[in-house]
SEKOL-209183 format. One record per atom (N, C-alpha, C): residue in three letters; x, y, z. Coordinates in steps of 0.02 Angstrom, whole numbers, plus 50000, padded with zeros to 5 digits. Each point is the difference from the previous one (the first is absolute). Example, Ala and Ser with C-alpha at 12.3 -4.5 7.8 and 13.67 -1.06 7.14 Angstrom:
<pts>
Ala,50660,49716,50390 .
Ala,49955,50059,50000 .
Ala,50045,50060,50000 .
Ser,49982,50053,49964 .
Ser,50042,50059,50003 .
Ser,49961,50055,50037 .
</pts>
This chain:
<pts>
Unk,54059,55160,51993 .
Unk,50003,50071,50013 .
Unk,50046,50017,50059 .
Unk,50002,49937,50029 .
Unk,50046,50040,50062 .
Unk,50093,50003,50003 .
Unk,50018,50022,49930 .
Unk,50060,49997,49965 .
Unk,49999,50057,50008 .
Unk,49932,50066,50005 .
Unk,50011,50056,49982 .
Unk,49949,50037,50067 .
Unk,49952,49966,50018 .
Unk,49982,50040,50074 .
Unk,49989,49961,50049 .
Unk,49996,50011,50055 .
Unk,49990,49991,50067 .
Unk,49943,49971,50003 .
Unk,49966,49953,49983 .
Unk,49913,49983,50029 .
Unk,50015,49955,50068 .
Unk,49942,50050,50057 .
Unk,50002,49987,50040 .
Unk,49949,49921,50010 .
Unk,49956,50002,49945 .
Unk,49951,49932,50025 .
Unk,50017,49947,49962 .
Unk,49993,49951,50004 .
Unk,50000,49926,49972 .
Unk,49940,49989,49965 .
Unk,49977,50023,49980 .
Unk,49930,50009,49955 .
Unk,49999,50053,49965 .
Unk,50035,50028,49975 .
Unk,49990,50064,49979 .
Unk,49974,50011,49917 .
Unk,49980,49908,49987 .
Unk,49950,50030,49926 .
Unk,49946,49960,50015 .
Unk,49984,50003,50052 .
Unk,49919,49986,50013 .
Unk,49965,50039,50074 .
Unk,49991,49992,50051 .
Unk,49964,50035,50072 .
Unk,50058,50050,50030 .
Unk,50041,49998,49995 .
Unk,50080,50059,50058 .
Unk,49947,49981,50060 .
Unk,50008,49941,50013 .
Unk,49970,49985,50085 .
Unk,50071,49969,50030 .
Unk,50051,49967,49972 .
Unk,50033,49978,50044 .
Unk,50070,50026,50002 .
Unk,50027,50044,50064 .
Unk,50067,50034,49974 .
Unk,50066,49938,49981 .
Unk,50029,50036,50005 .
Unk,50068,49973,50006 .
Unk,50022,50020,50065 .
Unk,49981,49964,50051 .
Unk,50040,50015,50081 .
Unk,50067,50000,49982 .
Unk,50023,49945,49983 .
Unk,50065,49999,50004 .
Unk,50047,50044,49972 .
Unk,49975,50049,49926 .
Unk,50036,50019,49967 .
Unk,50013,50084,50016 .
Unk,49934,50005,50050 .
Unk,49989,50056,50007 .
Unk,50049,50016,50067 .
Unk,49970,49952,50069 .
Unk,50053,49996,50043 .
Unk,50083,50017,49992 .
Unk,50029,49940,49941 .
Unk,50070,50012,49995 .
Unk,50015,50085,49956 .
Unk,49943,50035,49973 .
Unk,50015,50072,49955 .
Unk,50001,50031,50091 .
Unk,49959,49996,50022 .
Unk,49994,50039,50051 .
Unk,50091,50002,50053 .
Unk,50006,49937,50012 .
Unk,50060,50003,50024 .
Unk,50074,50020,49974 .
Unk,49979,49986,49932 .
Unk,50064,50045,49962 .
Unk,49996,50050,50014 .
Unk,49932,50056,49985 .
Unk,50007,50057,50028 .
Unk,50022,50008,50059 .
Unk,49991,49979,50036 .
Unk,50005,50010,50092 .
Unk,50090,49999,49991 .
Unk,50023,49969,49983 .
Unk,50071,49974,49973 .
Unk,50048,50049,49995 .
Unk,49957,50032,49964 .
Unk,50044,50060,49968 .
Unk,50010,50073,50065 .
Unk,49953,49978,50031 .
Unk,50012,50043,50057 .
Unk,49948,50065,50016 .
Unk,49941,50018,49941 .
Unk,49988,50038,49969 .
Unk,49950,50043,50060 .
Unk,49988,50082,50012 .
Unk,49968,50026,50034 .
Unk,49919,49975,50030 .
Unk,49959,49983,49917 .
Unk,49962,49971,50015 .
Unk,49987,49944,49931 .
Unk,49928,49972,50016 .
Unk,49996,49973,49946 .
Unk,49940,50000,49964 .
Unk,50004,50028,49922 .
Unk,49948,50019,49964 .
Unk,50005,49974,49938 .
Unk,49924,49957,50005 .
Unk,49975,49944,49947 .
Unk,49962,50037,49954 .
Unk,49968,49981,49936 .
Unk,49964,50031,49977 .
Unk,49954,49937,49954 .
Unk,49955,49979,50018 .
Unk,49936,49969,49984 .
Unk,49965,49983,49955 .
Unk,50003,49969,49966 .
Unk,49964,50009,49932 .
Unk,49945,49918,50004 .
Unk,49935,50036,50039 .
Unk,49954,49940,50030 .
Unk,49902,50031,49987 .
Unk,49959,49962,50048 .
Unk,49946,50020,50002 .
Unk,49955,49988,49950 .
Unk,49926,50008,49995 .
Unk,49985,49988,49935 .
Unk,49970,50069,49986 .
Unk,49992,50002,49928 .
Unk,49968,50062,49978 .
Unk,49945,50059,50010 .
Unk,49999,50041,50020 .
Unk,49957,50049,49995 .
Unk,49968,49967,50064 .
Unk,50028,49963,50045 .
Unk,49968,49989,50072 .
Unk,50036,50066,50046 .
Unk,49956,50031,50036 .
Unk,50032,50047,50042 .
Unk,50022,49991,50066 .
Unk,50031,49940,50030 .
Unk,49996,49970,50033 .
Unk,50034,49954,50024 .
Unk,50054,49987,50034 .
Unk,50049,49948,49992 .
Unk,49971,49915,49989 .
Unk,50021,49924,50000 .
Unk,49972,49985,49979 .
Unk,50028,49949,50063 .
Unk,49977,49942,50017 .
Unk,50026,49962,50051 .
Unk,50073,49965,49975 .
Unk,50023,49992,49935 .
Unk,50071,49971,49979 .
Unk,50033,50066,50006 .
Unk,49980,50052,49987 .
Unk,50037,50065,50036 .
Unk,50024,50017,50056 .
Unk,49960,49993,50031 .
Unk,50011,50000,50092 .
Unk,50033,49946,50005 .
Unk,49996,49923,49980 .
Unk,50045,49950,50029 .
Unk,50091,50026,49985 .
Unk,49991,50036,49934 .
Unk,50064,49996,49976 .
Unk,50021,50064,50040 .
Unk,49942,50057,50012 .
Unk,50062,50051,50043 .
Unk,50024,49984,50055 .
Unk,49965,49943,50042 .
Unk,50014,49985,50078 .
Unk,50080,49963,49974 .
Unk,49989,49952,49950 .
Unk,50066,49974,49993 .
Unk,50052,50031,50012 .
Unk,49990,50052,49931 .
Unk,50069,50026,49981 .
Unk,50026,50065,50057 .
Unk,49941,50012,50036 .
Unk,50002,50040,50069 .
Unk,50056,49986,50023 .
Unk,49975,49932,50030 .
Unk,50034,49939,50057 .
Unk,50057,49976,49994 .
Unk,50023,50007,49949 .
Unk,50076,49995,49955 .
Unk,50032,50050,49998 .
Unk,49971,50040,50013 .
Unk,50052,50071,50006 .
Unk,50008,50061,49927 .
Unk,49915,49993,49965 .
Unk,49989,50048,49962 .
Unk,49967,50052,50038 .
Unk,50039,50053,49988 .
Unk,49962,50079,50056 .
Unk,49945,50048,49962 .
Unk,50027,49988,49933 .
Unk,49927,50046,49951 .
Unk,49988,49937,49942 .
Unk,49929,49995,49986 .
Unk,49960,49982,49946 .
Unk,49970,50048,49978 .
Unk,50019,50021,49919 .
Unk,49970,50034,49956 .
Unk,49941,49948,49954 .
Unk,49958,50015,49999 .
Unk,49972,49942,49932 .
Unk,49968,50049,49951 .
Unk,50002,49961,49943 .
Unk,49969,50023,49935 .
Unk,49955,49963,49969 .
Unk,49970,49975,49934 .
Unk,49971,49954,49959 .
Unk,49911,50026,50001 .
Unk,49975,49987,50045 .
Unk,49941,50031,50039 .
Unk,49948,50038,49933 .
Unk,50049,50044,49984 .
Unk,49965,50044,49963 .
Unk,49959,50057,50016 .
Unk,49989,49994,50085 .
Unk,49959,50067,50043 .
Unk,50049,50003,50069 .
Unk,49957,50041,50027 .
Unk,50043,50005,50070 .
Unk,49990,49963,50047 .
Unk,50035,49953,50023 .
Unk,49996,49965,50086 .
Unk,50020,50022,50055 .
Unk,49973,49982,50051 .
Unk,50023,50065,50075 .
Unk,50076,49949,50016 .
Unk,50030,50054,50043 .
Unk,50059,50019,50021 .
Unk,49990,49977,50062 .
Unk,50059,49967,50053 .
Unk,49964,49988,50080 .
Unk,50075,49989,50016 .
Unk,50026,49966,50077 .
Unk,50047,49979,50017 .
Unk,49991,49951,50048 .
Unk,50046,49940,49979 .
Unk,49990,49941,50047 .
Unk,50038,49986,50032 .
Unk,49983,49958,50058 .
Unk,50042,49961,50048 .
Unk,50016,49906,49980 .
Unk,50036,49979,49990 .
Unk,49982,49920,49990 .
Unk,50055,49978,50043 .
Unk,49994,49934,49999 .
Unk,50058,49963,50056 .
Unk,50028,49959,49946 .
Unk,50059,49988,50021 .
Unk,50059,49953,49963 .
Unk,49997,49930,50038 .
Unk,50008,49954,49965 .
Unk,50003,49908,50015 .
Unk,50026,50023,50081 .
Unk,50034,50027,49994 .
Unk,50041,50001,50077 .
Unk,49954,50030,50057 .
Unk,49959,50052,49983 .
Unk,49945,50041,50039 .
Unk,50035,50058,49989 .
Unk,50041,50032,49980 .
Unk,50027,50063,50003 .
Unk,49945,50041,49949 .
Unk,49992,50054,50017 .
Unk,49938,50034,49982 .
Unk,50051,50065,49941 .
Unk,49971,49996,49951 .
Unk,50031,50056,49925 .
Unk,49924,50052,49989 .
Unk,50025,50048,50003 .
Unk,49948,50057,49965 .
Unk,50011,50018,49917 .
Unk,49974,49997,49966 .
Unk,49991,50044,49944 .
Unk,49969,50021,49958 .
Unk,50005,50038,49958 .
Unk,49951,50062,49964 .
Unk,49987,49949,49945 .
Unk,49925,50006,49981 .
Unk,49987,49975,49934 .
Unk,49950,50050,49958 .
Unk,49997,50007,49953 .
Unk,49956,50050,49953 .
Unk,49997,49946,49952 .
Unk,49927,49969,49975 .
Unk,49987,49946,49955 .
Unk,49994,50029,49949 .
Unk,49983,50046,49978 .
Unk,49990,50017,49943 .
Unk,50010,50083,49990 .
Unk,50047,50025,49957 .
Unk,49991,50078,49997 .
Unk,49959,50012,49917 .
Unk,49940,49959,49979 .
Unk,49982,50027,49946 .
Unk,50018,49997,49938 .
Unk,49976,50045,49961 .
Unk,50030,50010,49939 .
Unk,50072,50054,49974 .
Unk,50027,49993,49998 .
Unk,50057,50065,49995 .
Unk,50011,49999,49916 .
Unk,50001,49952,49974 .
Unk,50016,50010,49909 .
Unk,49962,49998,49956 .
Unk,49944,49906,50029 .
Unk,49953,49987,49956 .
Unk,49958,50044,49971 .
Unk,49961,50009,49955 .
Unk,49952,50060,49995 .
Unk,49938,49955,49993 .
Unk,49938,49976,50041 .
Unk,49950,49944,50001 .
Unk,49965,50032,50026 .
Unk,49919,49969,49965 .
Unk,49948,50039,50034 .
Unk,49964,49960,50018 .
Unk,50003,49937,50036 .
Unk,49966,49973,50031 .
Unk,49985,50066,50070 .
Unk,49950,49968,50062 .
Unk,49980,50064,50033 .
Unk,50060,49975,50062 .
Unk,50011,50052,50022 .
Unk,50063,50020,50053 .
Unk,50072,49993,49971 .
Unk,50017,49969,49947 .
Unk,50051,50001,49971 .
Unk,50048,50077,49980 .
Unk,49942,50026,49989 .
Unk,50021,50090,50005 .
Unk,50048,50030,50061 .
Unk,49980,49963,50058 .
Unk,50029,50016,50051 .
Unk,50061,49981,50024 .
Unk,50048,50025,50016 .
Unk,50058,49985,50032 .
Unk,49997,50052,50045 .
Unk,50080,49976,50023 .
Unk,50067,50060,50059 .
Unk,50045,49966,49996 .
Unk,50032,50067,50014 .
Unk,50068,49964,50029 .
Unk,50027,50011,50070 .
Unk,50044,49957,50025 .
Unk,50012,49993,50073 .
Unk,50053,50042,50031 .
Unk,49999,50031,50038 .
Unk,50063,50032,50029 .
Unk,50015,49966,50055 .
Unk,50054,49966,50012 .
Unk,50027,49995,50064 .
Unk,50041,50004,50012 .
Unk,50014,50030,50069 .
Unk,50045,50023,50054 .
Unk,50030,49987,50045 .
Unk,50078,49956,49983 .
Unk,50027,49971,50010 .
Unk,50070,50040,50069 .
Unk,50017,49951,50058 .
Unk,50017,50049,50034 .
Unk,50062,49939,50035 .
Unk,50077,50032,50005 .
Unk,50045,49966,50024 .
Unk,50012,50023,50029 .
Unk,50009,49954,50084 .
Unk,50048,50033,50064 .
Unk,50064,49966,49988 .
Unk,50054,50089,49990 .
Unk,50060,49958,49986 .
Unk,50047,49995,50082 .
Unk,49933,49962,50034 .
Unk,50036,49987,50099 .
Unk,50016,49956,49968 .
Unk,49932,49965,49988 .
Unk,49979,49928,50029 .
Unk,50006,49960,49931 .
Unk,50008,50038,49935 .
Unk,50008,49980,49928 .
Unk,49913,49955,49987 .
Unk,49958,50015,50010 .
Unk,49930,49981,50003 .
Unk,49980,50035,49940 .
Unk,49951,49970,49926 .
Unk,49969,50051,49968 .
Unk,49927,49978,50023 .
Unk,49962,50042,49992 .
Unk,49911,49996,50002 .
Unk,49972,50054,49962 .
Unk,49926,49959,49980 .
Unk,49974,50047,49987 .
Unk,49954,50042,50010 .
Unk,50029,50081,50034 .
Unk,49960,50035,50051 .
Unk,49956,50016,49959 .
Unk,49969,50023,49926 .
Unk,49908,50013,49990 .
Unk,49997,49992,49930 .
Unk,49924,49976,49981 .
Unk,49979,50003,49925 .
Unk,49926,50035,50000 .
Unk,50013,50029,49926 .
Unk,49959,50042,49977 .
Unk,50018,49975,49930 .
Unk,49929,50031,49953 .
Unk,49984,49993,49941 .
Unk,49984,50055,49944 .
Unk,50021,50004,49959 .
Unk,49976,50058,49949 .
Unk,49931,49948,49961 .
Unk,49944,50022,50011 .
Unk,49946,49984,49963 .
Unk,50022,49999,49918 .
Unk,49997,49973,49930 .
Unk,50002,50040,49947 .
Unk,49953,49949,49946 .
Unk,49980,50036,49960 .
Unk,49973,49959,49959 .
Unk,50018,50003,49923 .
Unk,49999,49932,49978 .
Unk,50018,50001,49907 .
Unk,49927,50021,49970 .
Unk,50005,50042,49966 .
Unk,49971,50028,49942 .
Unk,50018,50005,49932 .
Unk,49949,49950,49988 .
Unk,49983,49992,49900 .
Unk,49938,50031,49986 .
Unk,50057,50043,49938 .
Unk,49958,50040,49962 .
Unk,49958,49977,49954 .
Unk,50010,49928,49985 .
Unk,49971,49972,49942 .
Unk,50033,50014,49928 .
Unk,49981,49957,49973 .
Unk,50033,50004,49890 .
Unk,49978,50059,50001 .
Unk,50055,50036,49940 .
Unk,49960,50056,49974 .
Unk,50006,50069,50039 .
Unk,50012,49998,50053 .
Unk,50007,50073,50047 .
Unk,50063,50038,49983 .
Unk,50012,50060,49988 .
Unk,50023,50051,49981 .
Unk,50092,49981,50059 .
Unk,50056,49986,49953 .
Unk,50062,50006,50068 .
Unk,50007,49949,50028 .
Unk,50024,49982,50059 .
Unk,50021,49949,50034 .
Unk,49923,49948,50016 .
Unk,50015,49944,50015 .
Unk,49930,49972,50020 .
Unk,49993,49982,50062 .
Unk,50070,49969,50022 .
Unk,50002,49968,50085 .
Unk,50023,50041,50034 .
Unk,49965,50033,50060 .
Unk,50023,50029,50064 .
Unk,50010,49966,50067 .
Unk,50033,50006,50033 .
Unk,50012,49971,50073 .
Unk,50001,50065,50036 .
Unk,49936,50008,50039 .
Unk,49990,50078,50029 .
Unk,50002,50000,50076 .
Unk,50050,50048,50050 .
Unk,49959,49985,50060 .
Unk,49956,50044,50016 .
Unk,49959,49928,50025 .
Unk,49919,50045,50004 .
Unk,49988,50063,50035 .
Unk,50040,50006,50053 .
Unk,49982,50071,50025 .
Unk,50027,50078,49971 .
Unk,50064,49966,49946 .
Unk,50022,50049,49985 .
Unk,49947,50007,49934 .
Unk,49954,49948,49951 .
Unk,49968,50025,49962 .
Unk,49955,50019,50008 .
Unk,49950,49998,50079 .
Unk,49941,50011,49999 .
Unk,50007,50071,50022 .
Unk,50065,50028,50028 .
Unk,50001,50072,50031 .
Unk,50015,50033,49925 .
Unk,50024,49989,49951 .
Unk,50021,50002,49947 .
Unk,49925,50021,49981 .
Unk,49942,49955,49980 .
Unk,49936,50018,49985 .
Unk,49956,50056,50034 .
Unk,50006,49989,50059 .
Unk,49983,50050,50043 .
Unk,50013,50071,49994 .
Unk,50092,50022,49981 .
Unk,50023,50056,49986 .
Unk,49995,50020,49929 .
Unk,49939,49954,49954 .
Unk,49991,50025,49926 .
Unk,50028,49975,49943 .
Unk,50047,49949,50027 .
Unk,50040,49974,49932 .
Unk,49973,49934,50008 .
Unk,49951,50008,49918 .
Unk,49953,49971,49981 .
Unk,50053,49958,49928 .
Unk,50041,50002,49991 .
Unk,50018,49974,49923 .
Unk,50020,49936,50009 .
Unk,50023,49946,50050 .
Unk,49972,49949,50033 .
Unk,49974,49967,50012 .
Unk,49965,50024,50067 .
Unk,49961,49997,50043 .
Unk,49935,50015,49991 .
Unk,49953,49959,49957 .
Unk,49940,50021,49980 .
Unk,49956,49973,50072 .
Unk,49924,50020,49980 .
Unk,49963,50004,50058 .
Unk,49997,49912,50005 .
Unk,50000,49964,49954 .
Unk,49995,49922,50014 .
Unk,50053,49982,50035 .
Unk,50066,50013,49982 .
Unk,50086,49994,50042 .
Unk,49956,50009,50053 .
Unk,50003,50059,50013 .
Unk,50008,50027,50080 .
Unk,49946,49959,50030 .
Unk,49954,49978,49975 .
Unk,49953,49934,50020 .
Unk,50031,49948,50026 .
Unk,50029,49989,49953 .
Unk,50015,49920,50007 .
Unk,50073,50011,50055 .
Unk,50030,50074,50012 .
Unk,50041,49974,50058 .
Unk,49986,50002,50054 .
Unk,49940,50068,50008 .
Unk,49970,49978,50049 .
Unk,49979,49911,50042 .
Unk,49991,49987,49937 .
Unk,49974,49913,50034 .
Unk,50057,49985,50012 .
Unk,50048,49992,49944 .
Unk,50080,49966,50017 .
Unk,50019,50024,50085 .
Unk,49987,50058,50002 .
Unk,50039,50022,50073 .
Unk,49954,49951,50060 .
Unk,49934,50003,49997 .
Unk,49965,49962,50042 .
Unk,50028,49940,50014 .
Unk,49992,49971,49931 .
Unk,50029,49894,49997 .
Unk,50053,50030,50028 .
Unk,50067,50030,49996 .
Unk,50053,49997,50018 .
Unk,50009,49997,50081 .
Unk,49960,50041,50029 .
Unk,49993,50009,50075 .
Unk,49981,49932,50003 .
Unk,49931,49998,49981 .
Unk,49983,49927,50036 .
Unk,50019,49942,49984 .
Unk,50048,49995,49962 .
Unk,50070,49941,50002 .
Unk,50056,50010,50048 .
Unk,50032,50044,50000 .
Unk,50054,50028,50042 .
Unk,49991,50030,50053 .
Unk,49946,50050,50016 .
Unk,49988,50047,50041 .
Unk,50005,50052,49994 .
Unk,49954,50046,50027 .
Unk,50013,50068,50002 .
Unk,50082,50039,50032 .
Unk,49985,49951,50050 .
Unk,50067,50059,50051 .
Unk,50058,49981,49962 .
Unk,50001,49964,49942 .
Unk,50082,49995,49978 .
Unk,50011,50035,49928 .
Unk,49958,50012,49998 .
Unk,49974,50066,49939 .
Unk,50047,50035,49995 .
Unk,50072,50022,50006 .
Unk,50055,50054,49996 .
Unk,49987,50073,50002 .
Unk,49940,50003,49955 .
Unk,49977,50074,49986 .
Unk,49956,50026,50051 .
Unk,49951,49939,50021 .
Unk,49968,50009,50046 .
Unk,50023,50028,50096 .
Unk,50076,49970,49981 .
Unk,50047,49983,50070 .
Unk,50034,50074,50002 .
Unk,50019,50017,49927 .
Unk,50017,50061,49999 .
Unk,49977,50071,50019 .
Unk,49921,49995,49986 .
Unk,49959,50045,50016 .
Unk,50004,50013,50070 .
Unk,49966,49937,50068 .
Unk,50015,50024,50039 .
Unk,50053,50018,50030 .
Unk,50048,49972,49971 .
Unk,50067,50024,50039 .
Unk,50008,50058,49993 .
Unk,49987,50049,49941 .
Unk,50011,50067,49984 .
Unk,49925,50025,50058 .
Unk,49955,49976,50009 .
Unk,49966,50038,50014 .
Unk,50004,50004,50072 .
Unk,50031,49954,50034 .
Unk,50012,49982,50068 .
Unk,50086,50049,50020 .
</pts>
């Protein structure tokens, strides 16, 4: 298979416990190579429907940190994993920061295992001083949203990808054709799990409010 993708582990049809240091290291430095603002990986790790990074997760973000990856996106998961930012040191002691988000959820699948309903997506806010030619990234926030299946048989489209605050104000202001009283249930919970994976204060909508109200 690796004629046609990238596998990062040396095991990759039995445990994904052991990476490929080496292979990953030398991707990392090509990037660096090229000169590029920053550098953004995208993940495809973790095990299923765990909400939670996993300890081969964390080994591999400190790595690819420490090498000079600046964002980790991950996927596979199937629910949401929290978002954080690290510090790690390089063989040398030189100390690298960067953003990792393990998991953003579901965005296509349509699965009803429980939390699988839940996703977001990430905004971040990316910022260049053209003094010092430095990029970083000054803030992240999240749009909560959740996939909704209608099930066989329902009248029209079946899969929705809704954001939650725009459907539950949606229910609230009467438009019921949707948004039945079970929906608006079940995003209620979605919005909960979502905070308490990610957090409240990075809630976008939530960030928005006070800012208008402040």
């Amino acid at each position: 298979m690796r004629f046609c993708v990238n596998l990062f582990n040396l095991d990759y049809t039995t445990t994904l416990v052991e990476p490929d240091y080496d292979l990953l290291a030398a991707d990392l430095a090509a990037a660096e190579a090229l000169n590029t603002d920053l550098i953004a990986v995208i993940m495809h790790w973790g095990a299923e429907y765990l909400d939670g990074p996993t300890v081969h997760q964390k080994k591999v973000a400190d790595f690819m940190i420490a090498h000079g990856a600046d964002l980790l996106l991950g996927g596979h998961p199937h629910v949401l994993e929290p978002y954080t930012t690290i510090t790690v040191e390089d063989e040398s002691g030189a100390e690298h920061t960067g953003f990792v988000c393990y998991s953003l959820g579901n965005l296509i699948s349509a699965q009803n295992q429980e939390k699988t309903e839940t996703t977001a997506i990430l905004r971040l806010t990316l910022h260049k001083d053209l003094l010092t030619n430095e990029t970083t990234l000054k803030d992240v926030d999240y749009v909560p949203c959740y996939m909704l299946d209608r099930e066989e048989g329902c009248a029209g489209k079946r899969y929705y990808l809704l954001d939650t605050h725009a459907a539950m104000k949606a229910y609230e202001d009467g438009n019921r054709e949707l948004i039945t009283d079970g929906v608006y249930a079940a995003l209620e919970k979605s919005l909960n799990h979502a905070h308490n994976i990610m957090g409240q204060e990075g809630d976008w909508y939530l960030r928005s409010v006070e800012e208008n109200e402040g």
